[in-house]
N, CA, C and O atoms as CSV, one atom per row, in Angstrom:
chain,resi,resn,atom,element,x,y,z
A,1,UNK,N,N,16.081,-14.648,-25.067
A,1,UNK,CA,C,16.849,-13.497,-24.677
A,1,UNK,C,C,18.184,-13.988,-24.128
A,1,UNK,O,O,18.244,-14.832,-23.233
A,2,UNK,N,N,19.182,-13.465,-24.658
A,2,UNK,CA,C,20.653,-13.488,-23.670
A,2,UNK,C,C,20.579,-13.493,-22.638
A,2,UNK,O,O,20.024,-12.654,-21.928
A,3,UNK,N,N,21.286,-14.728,-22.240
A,3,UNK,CA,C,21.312,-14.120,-20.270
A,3,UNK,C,C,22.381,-13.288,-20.104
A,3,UNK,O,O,22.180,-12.852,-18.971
A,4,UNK,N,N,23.133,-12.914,-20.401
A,4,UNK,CA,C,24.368,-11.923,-20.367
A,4,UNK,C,C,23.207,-10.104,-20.315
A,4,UNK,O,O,23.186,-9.288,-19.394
A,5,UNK,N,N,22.467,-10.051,-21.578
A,5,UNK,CA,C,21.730,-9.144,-21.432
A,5,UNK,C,C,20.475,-9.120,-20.404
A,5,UNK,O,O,20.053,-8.106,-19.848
A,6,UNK,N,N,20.064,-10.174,-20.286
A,6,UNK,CA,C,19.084,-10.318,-19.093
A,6,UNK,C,C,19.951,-9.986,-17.592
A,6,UNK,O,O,19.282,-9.386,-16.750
A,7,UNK,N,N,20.795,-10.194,-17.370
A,7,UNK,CA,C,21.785,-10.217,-16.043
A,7,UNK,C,C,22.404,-8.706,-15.842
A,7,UNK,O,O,22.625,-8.115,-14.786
A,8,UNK,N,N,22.673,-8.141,-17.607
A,8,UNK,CA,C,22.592,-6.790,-17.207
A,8,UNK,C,C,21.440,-5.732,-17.279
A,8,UNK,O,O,21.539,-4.589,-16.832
A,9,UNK,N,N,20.523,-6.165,-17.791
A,9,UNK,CA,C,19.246,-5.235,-17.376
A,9,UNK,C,C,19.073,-5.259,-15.501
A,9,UNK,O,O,18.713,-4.426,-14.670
A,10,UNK,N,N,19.506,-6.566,-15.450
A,10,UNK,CA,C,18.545,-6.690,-13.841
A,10,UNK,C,C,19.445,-6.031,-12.911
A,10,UNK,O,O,18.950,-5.535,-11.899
A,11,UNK,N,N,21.431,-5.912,-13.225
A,11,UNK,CA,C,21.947,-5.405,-12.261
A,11,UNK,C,C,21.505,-3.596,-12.459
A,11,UNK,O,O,21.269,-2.832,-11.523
A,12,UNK,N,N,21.491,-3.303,-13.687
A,12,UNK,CA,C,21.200,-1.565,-13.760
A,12,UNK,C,C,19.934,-1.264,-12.758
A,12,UNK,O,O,19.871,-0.537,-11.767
A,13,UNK,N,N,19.063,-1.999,-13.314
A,13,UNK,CA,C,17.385,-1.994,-12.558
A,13,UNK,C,C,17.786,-1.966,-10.621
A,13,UNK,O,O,17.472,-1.036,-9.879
A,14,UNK,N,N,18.345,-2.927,-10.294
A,14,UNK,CA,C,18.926,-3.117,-8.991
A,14,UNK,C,C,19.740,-1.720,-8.472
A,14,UNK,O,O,19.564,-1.157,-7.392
A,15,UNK,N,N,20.821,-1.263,-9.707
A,15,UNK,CA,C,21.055,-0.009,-8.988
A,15,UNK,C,C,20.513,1.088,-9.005
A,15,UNK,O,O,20.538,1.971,-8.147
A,16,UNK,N,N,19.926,1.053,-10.142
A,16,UNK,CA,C,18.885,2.195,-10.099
A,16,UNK,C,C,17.633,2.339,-9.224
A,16,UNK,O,O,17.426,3.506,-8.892
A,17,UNK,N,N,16.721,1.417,-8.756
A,17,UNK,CA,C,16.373,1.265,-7.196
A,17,UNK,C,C,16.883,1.303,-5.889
A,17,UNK,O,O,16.174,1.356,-4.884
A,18,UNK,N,N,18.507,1.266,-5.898
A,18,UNK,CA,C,18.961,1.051,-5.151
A,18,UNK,C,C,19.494,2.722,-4.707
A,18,UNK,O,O,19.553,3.246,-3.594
A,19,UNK,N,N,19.806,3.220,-5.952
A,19,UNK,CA,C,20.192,4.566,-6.084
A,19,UNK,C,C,18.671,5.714,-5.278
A,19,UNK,O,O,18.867,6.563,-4.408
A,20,UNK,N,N,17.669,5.469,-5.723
A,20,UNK,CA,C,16.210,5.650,-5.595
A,20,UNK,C,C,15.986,5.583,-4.239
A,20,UNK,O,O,15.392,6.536,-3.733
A,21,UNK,N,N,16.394,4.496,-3.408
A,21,UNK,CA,C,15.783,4.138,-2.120
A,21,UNK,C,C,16.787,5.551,-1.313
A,21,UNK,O,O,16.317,6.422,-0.581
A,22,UNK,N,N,18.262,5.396,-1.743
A,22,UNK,CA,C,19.519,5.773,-1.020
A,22,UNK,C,C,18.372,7.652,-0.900
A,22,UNK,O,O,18.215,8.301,0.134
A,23,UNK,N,N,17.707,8.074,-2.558
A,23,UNK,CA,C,17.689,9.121,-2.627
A,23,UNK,C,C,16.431,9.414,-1.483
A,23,UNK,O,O,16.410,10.577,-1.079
A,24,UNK,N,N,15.643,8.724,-1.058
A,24,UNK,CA,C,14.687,8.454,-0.456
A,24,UNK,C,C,14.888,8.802,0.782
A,24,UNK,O,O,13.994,9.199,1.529
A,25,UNK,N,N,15.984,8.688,1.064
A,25,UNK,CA,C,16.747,8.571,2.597
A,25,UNK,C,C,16.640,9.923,3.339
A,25,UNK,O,O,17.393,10.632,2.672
A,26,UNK,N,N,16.164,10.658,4.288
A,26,UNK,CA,C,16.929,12.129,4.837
A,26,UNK,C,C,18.201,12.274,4.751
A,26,UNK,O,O,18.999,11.427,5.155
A,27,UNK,N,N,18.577,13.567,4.116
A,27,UNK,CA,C,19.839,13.539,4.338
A,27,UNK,C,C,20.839,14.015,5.723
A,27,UNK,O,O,20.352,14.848,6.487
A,28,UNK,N,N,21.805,13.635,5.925
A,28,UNK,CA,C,22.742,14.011,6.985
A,28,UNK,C,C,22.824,15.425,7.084
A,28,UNK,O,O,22.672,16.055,6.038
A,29,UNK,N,N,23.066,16.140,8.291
A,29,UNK,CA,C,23.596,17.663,8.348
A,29,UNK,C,C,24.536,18.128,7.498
A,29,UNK,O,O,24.486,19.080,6.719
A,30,UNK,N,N,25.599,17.179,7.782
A,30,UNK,CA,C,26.577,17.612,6.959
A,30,UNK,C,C,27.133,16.598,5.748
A,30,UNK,O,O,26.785,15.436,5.954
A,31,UNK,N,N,27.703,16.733,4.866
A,31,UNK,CA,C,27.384,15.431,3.633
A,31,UNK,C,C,28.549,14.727,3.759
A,31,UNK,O,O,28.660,13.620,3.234
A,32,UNK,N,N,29.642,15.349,4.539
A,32,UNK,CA,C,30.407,14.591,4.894
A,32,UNK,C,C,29.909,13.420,6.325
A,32,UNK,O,O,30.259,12.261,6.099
A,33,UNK,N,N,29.476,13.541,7.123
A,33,UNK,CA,C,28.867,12.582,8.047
A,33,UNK,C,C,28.510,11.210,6.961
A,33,UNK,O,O,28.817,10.052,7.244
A,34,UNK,N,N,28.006,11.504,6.048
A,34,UNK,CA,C,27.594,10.193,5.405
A,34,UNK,C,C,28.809,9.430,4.643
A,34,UNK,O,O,29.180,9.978,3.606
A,35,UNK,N,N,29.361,8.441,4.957
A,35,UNK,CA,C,30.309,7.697,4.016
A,35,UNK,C,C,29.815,6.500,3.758
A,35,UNK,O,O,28.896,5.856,4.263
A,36,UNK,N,N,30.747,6.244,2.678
A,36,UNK,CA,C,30.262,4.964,1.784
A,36,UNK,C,C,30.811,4.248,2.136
A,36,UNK,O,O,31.560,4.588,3.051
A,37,UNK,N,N,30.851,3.007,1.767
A,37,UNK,CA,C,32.309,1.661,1.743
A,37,UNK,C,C,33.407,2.043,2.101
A,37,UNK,O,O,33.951,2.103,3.204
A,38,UNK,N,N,33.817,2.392,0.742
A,38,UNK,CA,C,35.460,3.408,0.416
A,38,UNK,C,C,35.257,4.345,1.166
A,38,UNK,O,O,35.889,5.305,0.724
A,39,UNK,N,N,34.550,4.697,2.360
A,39,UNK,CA,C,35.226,6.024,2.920
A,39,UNK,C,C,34.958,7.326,2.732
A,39,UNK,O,O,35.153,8.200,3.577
A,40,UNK,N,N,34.334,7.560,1.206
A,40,UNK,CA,C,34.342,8.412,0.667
A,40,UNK,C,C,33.165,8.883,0.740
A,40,UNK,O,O,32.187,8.193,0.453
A,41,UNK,N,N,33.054,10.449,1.237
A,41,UNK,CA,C,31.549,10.884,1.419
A,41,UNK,C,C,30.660,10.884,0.068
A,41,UNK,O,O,31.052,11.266,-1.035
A,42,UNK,N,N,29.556,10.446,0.342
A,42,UNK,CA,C,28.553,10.265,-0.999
A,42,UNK,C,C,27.738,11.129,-0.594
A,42,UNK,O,O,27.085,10.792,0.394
A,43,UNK,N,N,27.454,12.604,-1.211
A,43,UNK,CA,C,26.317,13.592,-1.054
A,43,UNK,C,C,25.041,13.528,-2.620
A,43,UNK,O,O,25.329,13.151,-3.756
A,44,UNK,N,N,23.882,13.954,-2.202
A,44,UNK,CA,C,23.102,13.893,-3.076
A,44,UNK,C,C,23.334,14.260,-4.542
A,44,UNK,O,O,22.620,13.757,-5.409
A,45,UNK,N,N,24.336,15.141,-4.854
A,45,UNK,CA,C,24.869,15.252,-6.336
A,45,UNK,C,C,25.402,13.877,-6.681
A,45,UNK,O,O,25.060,13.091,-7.564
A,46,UNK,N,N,26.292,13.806,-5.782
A,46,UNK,CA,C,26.850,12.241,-6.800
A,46,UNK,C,C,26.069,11.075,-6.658
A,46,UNK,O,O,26.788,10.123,-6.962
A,47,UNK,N,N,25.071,10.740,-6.378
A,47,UNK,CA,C,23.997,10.503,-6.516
A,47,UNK,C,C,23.444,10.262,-7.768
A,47,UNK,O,O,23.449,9.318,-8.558
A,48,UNK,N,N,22.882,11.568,-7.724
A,48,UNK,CA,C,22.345,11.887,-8.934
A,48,UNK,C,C,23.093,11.498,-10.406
A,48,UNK,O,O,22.656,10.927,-11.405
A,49,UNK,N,N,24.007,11.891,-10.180
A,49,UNK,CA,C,25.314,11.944,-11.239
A,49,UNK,C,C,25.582,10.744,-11.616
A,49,UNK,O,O,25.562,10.418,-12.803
A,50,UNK,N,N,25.879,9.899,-10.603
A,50,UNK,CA,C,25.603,8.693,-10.887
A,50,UNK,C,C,24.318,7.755,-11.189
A,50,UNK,O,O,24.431,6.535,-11.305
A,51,UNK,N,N,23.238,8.355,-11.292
A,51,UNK,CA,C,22.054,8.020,-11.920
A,51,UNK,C,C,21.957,8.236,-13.488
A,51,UNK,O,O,21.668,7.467,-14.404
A,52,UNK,N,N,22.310,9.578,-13.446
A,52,UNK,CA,C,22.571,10.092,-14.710
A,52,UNK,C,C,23.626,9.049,-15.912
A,52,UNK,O,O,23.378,8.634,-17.045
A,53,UNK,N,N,24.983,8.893,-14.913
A,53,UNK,CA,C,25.009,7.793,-15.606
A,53,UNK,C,C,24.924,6.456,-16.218
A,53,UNK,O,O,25.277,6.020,-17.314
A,54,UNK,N,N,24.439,6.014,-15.345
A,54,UNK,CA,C,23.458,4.848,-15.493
A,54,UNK,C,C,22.624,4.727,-16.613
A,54,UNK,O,O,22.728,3.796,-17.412
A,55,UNK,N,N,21.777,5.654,-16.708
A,55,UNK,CA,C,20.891,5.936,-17.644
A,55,UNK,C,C,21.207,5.938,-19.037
A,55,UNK,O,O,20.660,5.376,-19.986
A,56,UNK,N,N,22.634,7.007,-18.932
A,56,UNK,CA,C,23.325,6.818,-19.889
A,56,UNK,C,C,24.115,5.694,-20.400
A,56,UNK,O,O,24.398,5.663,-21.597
A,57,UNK,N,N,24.403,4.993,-19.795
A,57,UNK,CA,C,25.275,3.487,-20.024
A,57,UNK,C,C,24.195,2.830,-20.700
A,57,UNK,O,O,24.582,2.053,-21.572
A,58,UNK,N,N,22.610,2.937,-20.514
A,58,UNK,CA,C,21.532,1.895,-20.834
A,58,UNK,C,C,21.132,2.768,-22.273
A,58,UNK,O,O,20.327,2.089,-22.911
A,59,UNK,N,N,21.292,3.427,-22.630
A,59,UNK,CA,C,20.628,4.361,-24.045
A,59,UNK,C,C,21.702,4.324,-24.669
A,59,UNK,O,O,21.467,4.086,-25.854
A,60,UNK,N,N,23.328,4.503,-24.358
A,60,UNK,CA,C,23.784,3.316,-25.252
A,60,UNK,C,C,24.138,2.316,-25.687
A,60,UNK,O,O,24.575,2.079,-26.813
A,61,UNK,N,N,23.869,1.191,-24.242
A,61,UNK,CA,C,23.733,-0.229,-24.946
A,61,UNK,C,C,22.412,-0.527,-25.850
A,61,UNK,O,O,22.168,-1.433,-26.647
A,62,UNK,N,N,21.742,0.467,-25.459
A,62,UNK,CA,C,20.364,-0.152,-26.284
A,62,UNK,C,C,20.465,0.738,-27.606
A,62,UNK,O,O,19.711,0.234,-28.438
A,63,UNK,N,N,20.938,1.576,-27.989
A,63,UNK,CA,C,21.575,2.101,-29.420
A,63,UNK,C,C,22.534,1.022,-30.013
A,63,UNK,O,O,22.450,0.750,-31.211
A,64,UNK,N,N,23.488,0.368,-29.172
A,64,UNK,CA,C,24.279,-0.162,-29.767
A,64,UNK,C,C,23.701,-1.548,-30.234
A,64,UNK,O,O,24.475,-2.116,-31.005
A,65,UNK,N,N,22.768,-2.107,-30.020
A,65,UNK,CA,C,22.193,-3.349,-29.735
A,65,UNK,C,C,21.227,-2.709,-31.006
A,65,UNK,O,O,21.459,-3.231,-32.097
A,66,UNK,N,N,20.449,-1.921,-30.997
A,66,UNK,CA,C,19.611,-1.507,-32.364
A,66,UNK,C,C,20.948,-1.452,-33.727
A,66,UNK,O,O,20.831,-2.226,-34.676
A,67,UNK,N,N,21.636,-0.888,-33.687
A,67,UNK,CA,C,22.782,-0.630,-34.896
A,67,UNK,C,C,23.094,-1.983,-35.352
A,67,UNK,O,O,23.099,-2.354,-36.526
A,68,UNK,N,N,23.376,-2.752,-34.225
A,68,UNK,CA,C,24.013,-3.906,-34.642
A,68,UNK,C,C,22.702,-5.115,-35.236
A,68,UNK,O,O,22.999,-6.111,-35.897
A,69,UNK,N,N,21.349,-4.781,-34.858
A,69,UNK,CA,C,20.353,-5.480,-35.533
A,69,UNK,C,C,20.386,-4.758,-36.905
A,69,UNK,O,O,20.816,-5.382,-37.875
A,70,UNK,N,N,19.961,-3.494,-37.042
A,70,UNK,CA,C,19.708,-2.639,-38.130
A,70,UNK,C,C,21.008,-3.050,-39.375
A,70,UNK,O,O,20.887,-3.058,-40.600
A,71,UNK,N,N,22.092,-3.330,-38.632
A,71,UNK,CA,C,23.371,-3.758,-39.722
A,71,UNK,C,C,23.459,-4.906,-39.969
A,71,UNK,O,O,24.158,-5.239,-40.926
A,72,UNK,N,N,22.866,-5.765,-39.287
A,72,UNK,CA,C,22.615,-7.571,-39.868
A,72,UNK,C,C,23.727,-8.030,-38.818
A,72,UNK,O,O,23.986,-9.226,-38.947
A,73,UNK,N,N,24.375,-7.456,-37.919
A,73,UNK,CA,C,25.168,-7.857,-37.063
A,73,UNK,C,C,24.370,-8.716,-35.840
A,73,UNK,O,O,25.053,-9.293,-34.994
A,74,UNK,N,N,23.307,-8.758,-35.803
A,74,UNK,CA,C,22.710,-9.277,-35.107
A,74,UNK,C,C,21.414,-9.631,-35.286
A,74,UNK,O,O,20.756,-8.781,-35.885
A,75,UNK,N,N,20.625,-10.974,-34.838
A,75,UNK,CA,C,19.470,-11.312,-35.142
A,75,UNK,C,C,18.628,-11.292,-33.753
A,75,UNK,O,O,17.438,-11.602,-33.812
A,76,UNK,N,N,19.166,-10.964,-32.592
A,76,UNK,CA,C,17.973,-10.532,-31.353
A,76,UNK,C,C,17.190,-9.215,-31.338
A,76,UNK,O,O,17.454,-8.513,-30.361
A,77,UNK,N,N,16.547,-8.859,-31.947
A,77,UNK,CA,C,15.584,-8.012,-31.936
A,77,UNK,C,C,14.678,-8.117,-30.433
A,77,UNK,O,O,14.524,-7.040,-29.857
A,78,UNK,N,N,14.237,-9.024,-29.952
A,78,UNK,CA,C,13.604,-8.970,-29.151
A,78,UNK,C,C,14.405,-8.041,-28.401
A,78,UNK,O,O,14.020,-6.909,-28.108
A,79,UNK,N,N,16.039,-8.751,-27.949
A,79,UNK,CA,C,16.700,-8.348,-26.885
A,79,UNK,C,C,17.182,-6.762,-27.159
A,79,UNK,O,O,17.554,-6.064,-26.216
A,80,UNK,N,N,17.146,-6.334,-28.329
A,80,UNK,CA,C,17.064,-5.371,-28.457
A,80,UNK,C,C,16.026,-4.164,-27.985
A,80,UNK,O,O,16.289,-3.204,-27.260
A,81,UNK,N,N,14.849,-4.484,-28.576
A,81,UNK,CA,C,13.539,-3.631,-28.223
A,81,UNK,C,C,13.416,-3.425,-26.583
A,81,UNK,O,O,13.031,-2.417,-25.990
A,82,UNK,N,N,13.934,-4.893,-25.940
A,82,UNK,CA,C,13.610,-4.948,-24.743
A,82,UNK,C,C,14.434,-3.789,-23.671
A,82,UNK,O,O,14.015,-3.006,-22.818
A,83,UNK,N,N,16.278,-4.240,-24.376
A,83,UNK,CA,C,17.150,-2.614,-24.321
A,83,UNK,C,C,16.540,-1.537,-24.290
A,83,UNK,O,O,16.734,-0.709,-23.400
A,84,UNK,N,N,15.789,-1.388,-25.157
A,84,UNK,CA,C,15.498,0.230,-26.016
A,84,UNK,C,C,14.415,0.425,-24.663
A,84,UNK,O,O,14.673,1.338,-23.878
A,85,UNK,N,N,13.103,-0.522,-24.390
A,85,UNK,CA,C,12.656,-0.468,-23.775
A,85,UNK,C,C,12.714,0.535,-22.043
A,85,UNK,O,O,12.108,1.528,-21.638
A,86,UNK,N,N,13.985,-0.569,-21.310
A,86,UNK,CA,C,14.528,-0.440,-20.507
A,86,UNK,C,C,15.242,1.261,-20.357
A,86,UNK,O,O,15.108,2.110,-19.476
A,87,UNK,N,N,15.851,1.254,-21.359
A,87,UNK,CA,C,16.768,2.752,-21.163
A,87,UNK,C,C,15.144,3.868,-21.385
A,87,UNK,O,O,15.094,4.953,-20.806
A,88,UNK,N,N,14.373,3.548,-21.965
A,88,UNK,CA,C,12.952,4.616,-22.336
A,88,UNK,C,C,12.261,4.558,-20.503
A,88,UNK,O,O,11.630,5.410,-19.877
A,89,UNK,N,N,12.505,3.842,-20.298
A,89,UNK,CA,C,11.951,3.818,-18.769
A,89,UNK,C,C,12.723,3.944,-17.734
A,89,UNK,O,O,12.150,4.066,-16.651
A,90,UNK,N,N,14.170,3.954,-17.755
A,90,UNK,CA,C,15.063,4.312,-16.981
A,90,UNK,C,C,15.330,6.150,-17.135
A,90,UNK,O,O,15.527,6.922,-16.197
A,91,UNK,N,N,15.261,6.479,-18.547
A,91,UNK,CA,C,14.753,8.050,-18.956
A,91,UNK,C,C,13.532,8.460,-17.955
A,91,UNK,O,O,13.586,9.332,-17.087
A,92,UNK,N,N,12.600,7.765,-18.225
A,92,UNK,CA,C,11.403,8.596,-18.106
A,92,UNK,C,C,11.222,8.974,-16.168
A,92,UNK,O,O,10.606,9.926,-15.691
A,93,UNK,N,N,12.139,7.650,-15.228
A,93,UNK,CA,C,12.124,8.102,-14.200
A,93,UNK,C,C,13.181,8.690,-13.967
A,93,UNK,O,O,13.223,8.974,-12.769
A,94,UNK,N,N,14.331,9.121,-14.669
A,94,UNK,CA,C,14.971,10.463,-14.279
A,94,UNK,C,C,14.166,11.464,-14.298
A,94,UNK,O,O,13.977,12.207,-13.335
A,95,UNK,N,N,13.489,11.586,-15.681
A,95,UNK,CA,C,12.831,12.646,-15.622
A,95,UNK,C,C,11.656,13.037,-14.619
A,95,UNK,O,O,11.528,14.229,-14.341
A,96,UNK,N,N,10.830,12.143,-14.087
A,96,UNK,CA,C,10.316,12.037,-13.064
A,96,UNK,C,C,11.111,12.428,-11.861
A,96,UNK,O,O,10.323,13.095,-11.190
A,97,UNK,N,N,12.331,12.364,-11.192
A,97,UNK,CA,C,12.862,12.840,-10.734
A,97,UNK,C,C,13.463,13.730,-10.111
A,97,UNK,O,O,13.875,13.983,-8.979
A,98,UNK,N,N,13.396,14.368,-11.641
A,98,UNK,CA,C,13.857,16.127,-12.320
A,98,UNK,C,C,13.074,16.932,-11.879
A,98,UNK,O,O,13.272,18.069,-11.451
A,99,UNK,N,N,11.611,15.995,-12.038
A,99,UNK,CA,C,9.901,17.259,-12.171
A,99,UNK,C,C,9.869,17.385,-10.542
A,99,UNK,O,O,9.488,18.435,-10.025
A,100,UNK,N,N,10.350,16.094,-9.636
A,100,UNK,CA,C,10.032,16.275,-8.434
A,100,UNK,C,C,11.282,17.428,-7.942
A,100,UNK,O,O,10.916,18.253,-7.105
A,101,UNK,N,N,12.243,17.483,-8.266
A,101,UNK,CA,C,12.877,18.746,-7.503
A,101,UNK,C,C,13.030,19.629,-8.214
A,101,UNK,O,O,13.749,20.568,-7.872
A,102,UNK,N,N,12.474,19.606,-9.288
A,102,UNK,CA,C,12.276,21.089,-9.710
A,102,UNK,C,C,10.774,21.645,-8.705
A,102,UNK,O,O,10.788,22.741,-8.144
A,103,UNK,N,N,9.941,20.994,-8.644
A,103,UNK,CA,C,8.792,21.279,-8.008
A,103,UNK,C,C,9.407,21.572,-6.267
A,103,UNK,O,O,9.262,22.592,-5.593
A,104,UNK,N,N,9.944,20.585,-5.985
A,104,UNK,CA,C,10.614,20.823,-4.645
A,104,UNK,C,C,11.327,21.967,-4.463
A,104,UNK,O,O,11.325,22.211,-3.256
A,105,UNK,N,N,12.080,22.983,-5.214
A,105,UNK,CA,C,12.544,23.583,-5.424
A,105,UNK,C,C,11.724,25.228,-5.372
A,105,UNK,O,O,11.761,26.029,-4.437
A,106,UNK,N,N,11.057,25.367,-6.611
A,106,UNK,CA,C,10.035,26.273,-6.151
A,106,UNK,C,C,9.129,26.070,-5.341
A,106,UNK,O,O,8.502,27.124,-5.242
A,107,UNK,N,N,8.647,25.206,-4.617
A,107,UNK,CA,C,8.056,25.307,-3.325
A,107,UNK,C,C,9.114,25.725,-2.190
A,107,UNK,O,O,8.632,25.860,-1.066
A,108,UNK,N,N,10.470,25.944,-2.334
A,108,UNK,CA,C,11.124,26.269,-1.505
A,108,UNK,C,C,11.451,27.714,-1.749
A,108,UNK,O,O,11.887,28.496,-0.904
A,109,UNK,N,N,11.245,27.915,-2.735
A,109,UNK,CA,C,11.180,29.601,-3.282
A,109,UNK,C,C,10.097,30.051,-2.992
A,109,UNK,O,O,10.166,31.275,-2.882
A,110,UNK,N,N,8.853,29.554,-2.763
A,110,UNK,CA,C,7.738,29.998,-2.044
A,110,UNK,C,C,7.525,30.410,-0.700
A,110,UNK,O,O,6.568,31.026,-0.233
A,111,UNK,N,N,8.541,29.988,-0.150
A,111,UNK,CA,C,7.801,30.128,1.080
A,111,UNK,C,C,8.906,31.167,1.944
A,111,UNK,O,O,10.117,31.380,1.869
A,112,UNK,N,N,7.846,31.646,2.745
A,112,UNK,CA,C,8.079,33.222,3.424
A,112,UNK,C,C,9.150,32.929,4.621
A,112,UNK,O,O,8.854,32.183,5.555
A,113,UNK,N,N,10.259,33.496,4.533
A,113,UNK,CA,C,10.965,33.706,6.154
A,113,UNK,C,C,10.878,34.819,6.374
A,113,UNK,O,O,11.290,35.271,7.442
């Protein structure tokens, strides 16, 4: 396997746990109270948004990495499948994600004030 592709599976994986833990977190009263590095308030949408793209950056390196096997442009298949892999499981816990606040969600529509 490439270490170039091995080095970027592991930094996505890293932020995407990293993104995960952040989401894990209680949030602040107000979403401005929370700042980042830069200063700049980070609330649970951009978050997300930025998960979202993540996900997306990995479904199409791992498209682009299949095309370029499928066209003879390339002979790593492994490192490919392993791509394809990665973005199918970086999918499947967005979607996991999704199911938890959608569920979070109507349980909040449930309940009586």
């Amino acid at each position: 396997m490439d270490n170039a592709m091995l080095a970027s599976i592991c930094a996505a994986e890293a932020r995407i746990t990293r993104s995960a833990d952040e989401l894990a977190q209680p949030l602040p009263a107000h979403p401005a109270a929370r700042d980042d590095a830069d200063g700049s308030a980070a609330g649970f949408a951009d978050r997300l948004r930025e998960a979202l793209h993540d996900v997306d950056a990995l479904e199409r390196l791992a498209a682009e990495k299949m095309a370029a096997v499928d066209a003879g442009r390339s002979d790593d298949l492994v490192g490919a499948m392993l791509a394809s892999q990665q973005a199918s499981l970086n999918f499947s816990m967005l979607l996991q994600t999704r199911n938890k606040l959608a569920g979070a969600l109507d349980e909040l529509i449930k309940l009586q004030i």
